[in-house]
N, C-alpha and C positions, 0 to 999 in steps of 0.2 A: 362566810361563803355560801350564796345560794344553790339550793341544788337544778339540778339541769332538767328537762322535761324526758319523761322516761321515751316518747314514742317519737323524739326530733329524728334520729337517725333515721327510724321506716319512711317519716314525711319527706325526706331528701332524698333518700333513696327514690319512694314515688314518680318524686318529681321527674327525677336521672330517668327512669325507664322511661316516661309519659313522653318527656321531650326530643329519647332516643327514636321513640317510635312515632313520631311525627314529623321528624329529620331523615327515617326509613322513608317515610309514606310522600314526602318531597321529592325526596330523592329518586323513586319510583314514578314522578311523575316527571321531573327532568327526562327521563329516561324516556318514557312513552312519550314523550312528544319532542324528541330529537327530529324529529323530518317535518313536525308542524310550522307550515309558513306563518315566521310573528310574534311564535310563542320568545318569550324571556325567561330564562332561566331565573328560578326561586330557588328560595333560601330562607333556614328558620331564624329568626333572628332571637337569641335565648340571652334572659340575665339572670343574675343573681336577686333570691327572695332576699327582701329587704328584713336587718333586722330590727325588731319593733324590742327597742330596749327602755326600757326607763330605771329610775333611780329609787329607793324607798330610803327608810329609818337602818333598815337591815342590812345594805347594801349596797351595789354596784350590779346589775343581773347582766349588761351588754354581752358580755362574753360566753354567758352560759346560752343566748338563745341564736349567736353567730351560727352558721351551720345549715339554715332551713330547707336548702335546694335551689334547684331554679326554676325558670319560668320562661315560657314560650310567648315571647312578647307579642309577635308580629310572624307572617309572611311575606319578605320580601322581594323583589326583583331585581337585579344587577343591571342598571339601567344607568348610563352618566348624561345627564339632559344638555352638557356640554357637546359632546358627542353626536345627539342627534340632530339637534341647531347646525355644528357644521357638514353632515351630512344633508341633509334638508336646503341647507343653500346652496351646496354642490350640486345636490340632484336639481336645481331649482334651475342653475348656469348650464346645466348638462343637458337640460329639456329642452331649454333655451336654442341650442347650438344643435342638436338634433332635429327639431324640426325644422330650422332654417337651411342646415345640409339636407333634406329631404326634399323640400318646395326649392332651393336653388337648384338641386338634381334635375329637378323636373322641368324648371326652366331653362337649363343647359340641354336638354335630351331634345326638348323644343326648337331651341334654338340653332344646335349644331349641325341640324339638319338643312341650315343655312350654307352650311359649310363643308358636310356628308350627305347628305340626304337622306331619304328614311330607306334606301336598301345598300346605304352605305358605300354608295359609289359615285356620290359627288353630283349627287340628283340634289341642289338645291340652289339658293339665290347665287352664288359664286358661277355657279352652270350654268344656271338662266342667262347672267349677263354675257357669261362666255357666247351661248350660243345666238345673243341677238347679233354678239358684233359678228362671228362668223358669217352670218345669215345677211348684215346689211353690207359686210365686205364684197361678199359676190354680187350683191346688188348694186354694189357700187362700180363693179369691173365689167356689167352689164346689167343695162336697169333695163332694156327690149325684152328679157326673158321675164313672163309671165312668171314663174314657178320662182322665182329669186325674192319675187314682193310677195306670194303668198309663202313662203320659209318664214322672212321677216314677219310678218302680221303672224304668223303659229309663235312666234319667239317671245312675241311681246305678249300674246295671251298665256300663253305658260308662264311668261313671266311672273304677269298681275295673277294667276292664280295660284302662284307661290307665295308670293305675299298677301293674298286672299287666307288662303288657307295658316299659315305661318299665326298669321293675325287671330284666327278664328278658334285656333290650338289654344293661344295664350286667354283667349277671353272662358274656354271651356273651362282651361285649368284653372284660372282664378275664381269660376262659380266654383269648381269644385271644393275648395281650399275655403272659401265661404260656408257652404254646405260643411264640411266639418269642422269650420270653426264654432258653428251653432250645436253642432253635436257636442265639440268640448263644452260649451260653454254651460250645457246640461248639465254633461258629467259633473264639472267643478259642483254645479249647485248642489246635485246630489249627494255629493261628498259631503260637501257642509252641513247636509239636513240629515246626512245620519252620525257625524261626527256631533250633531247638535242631540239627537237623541240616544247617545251614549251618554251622552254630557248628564240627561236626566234621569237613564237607567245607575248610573255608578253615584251620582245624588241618592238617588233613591234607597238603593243598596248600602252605601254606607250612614242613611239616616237611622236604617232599621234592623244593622246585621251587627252595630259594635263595631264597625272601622274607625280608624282614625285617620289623621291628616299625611301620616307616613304608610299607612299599609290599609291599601281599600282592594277591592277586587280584581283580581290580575288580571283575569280571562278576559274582562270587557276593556281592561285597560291596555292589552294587549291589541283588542280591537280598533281601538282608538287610535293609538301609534299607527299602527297602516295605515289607515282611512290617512292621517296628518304626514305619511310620508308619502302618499299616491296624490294629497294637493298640493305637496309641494312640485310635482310637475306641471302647475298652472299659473307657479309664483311665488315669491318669498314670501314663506312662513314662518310666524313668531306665536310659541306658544308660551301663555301666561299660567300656572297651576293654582288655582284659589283652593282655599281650607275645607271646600263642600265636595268635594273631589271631582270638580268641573274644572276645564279649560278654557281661557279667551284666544282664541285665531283672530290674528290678524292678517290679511293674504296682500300683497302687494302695499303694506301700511294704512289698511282700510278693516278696520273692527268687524270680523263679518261674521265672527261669533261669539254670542255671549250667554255663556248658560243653554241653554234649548232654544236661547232665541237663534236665528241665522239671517244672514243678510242674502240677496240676490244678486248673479250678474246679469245684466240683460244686455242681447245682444242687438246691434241696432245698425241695418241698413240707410246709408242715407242719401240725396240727392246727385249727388256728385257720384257715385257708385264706389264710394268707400265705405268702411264697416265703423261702428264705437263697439266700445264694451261701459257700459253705466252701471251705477249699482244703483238697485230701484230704491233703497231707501231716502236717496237722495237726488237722484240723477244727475251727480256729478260723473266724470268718463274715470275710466280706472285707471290707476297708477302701472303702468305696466313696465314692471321694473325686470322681471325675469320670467321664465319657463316660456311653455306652447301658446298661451295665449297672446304674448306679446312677440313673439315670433309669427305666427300667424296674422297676427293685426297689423306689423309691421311691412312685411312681403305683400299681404294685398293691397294695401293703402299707396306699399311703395312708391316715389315720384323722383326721388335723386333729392337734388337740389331743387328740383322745380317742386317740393312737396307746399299745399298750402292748407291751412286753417285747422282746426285741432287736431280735427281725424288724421291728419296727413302725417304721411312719414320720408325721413329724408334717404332711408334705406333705399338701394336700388332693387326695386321689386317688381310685380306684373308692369305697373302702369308705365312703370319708367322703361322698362324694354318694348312696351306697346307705344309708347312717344317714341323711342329713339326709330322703331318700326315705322311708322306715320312722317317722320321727317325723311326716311330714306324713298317713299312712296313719294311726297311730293316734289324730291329733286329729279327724282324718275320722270314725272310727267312734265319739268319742267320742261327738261331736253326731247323729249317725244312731241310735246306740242306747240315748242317753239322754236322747231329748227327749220324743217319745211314749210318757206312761201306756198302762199296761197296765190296764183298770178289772177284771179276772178275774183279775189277782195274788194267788196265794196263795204263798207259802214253800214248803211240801210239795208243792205241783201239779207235776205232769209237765209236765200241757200249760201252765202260766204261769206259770214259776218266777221270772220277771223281773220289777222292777217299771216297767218300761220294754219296751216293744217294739224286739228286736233287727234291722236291719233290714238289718246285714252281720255276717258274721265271718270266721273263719279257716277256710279251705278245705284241707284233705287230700284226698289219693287212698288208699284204703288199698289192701292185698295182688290184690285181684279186679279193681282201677283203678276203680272206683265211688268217684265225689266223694265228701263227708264234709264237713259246713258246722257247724264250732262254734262257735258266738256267747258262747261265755264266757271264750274265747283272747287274747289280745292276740295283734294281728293284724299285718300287715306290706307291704308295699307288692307281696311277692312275693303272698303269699295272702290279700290279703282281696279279699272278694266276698261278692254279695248274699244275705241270709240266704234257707235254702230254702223259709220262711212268707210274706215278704216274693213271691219269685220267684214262686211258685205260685197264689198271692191278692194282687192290687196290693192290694185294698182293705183289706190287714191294715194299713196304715198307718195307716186312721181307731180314732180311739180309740174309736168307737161307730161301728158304721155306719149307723146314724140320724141319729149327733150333726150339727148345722152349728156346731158352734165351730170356730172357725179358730184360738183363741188358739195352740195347741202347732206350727202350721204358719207361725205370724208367732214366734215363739220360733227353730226352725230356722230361719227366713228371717234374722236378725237373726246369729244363732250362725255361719251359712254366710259369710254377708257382712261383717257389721260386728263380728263377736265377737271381742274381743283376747285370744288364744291363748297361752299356753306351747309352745315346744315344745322338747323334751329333746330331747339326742343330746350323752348324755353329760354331759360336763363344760362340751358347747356349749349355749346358748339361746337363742330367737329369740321377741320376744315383738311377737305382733302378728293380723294376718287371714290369713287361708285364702291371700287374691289377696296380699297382703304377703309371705308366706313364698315364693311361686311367683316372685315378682318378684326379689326377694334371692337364693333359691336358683340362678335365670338369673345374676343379675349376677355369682355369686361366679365360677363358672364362666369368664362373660366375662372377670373383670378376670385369674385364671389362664392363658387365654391371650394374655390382651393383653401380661401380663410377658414370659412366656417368648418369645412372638415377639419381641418388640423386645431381648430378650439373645441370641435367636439371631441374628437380623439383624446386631447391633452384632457378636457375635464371630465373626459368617459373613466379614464385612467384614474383619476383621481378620487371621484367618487366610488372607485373598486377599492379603491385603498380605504377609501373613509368607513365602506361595509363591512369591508374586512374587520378593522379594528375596532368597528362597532359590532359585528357576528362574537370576535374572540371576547367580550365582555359579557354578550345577550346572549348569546347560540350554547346549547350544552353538550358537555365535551363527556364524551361516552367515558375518559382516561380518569377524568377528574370526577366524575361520578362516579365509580367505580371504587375510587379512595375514598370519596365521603362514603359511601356505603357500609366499607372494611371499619374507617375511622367510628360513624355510627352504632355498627353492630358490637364491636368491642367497647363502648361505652355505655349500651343495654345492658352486655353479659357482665361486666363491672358494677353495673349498678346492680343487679340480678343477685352476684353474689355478695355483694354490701349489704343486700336484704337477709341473705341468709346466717352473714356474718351477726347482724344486729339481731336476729332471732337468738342466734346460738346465747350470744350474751344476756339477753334477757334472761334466757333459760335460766342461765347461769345466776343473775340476781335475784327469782323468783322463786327457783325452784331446788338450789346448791347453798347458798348462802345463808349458815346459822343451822344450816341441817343437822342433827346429831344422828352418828354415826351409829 
């Protein structure tokens, strides 16, 4: 039987205090940063000294050198990478569907004003048409009174500059929505070029501190996590962990980081007045599979079903509620300027080239800024308004102004109100009245944001649930700190008096044994 090493007890013992007081000194820091946004809760991770046994001529020694203590492997983090993946693609869906309820908000508040008006008492396109038929009805029950054509000529101009304006709102808001979508598209980069320079701080760190593949630097890795949970508001992220304690991101299934290297997104205006998003490494356009970026690219590009060629999108966005505006503009002037004969039409005439009295058209500014009113244009929600014969002389409406026929003024009353319309926009049709198209054109709007809110809600919801059960894993809990504490300190003063136990016994072998009395 080998004998055992006199000093193995004090070296376990050692160990016990070293480890208790470095599971304090965690423990202490859990603690201090309970309110820190990011931080992850650490943990010592301890094992058992190995025993270094071997065999001789003498004996068997394994047994005698079991015992050594332990050892403080690592620092680590309570982090399930499972966990953050499905949070991250939540958050990804949730970005997605909040900024789409945001820009459809904004084009319903736009638009209802079709239907409200903007002091909410039905000051809009629904009014408007209300008060032309008003205005050409009295015209119609006496065209001799002066004041009854200019009523109607103030009706049609308020009109067109409701759909002036209507028009003008929608083209603001969609610069606007442009303008920050270049702001996002900063931010994202920025994220990746300091997600990429972490990438080479925590390299760095664990080339030169003694980290390993399981336990590298928390604080910067803590850093990191944020940064990869703030891009995931710009699109599905997929992070890869390599052995140098570097990350690869992938953002919408395009590599756009690797190591400190990072990739670009660059944003890009183009002819048509829709946006791309390219990655400059390549200038292919980007996958846009979730979050703000493709919400934003989507809504401005928007065209319905008329959407065309890469940039385009089939969502109903700016452009498609600016078509379906422009087709209601030209059924307007269909009936404005081809219901009243013209009885002085000639072909060759300067002054009455029409056979119909133009009574809107299309408005230019030319080089000097002096308007310019062509009534042979197809016109547009941006630019039509009242023609400048019309504006000058209400009474050019009457097709004689002697006549009292009222037929051509019960024609437009009929055409305005009850006439079932076509109206193009594209590949879309809407066939019905004036107040039918205003009414559907509201509701599409509505029922736009009605979806999108109730998908954000649902995955607002859910992504709370996902933090939550991600917080009770990562977040530290004053309760359960407080027991490792108690757990820790009682396992010092244990180890404390195992020292003092293994003194006494020495004593006892050293300085008792074989004593003569």
């Amino acid at each position: 039987m080998s004998v055992r090493p006199t000093f193995m007890g004090f070296e376990a013992s050692k160990t016990a205090i070293f480890a208790s007081q470095k599971a304090l000194d965690i423990v202490g820091q859990n603690l201090a940063n309970m309110s820190t946004e990011g931080y992850t809760r650490q943990r010592t991770d301890q094992v058992s000294v190995a025993n270094y046994a071997y065999r001789s001529r003498v004996g068997d020694t394994s047994y005698n050198h079991i015992g050594m203590g332990t050892n403080v492997e690592g620092i680590s983090q309570t982090r399930d990478e499972r966990m953050d993946t499905a949070f991250r693609n939540s958050y990804s869906d949730t970005s997605y569907y909040s900024k789409s309820n945001d820009m459809f908000s904004e084009l319903e508040t736009i638009i209802s004003e079709i239907d409200i008006g903007t002091d909410g008492d039905g000051y809009g396109l629904s009014w408007g048409l209300k008060t032309m038929y008003t205005s050409l009805e009295a015209l119609s029950n006496n065209s001799n009174v002066s004041a009854n054509s200019v009523l109607f000529a103030d009706a049609v101009k308020n009109m067109t500059s409701l759909l002036n304006r209507t028009s003008q709102e929608l083209e603001e808001a969609n610069n606007s929505y442009k303008d920050q979508l270049q702001t996002e598209v900063k931010d994202a980069n920025l994220i990746m070029e300091d997600i990429a320079t972490l990438n080479k701080q925590i390299k760095d760190v664990m080339a030169g501190a003694g980290y390993t593949e399981q336990y590298g630097p928390n604080e910067l890795i803590d850093k990191r996590n944020m940064l990869l949970d703030e891009l995931s508001t710009f699109g599905k992220v997929e992070v890869k962990n390599q052995t140098d304690g570097t990350v690869d991101v992938k953002l919408n299934n395009h590599l756009c980081i690797k190591g400190k290297e990072t990739d670009r997104i660059v944003f890009q205006e183009n002819r048509d007045n829709t946006v791309s998003l390219l990655w400059k490494s390549n200038g292919q356009g980007m996958d846009k599979q979730n979050g703000i970026l493709k919400a934003s690219a989507e809504i401005i590009n928007g065209r319905g079903l008329n959407s065309e060629g890469i940039s385009g999108s089939d969502v109903r966005g700016f452009k498609y509620y600016q078509d379906q505006l422009d087709s209601f503009a030209v059924q307007l002037a269909e009936i404005l300027n081809n219901t009243v004969p013209d009885p002085e039409y000639k072909p060759d005439s300067k002054e009455h080239p029409y056979p119909y009295k133009k009574l809107v058209g299309d408005s230019e500014i030319d080089e000097n800024g002096n308007e310019k009113v062509y009534v042979n244009r197809k016109v547009n929600a941006a630019n039509i308004t009242i023609s400048d014969e019309f504006l000058s002389d209400p009474s050019y409406i009457l097709p004689d102004k002697d006549s009292t026929d009222n037929a051509y003024f019960l024609d437009m009353i009929g055409k305005l109100m009850e006439g079932k319309h076509t109206f193009t926009n594209g590949v879309e049709k809407y066939e019905g009245t004036l107040q039918g198209f205003i009414v559907d054109y509201s509701a599409k709007i509505g029922s736009d944001v009605s979806f999108t809110k109730s998908k954000y809600e649902a995955c607002e919801k859910y992504s709370n649930e996902l933090q939550d059960n991600r917080e009770n894993i990562t977040g530290v809990s004053e309760s359960e700190e407080t027991v490792a504490m108690l757990t820790h300190n009682r396992a010092f003063q244990a180890a404390a008096k195992m020292m003092t136990t293994m003194d006494e016994l020495l004593d006892v072998i050293i300085n008792q044994i074989g004593a003569l009395g």
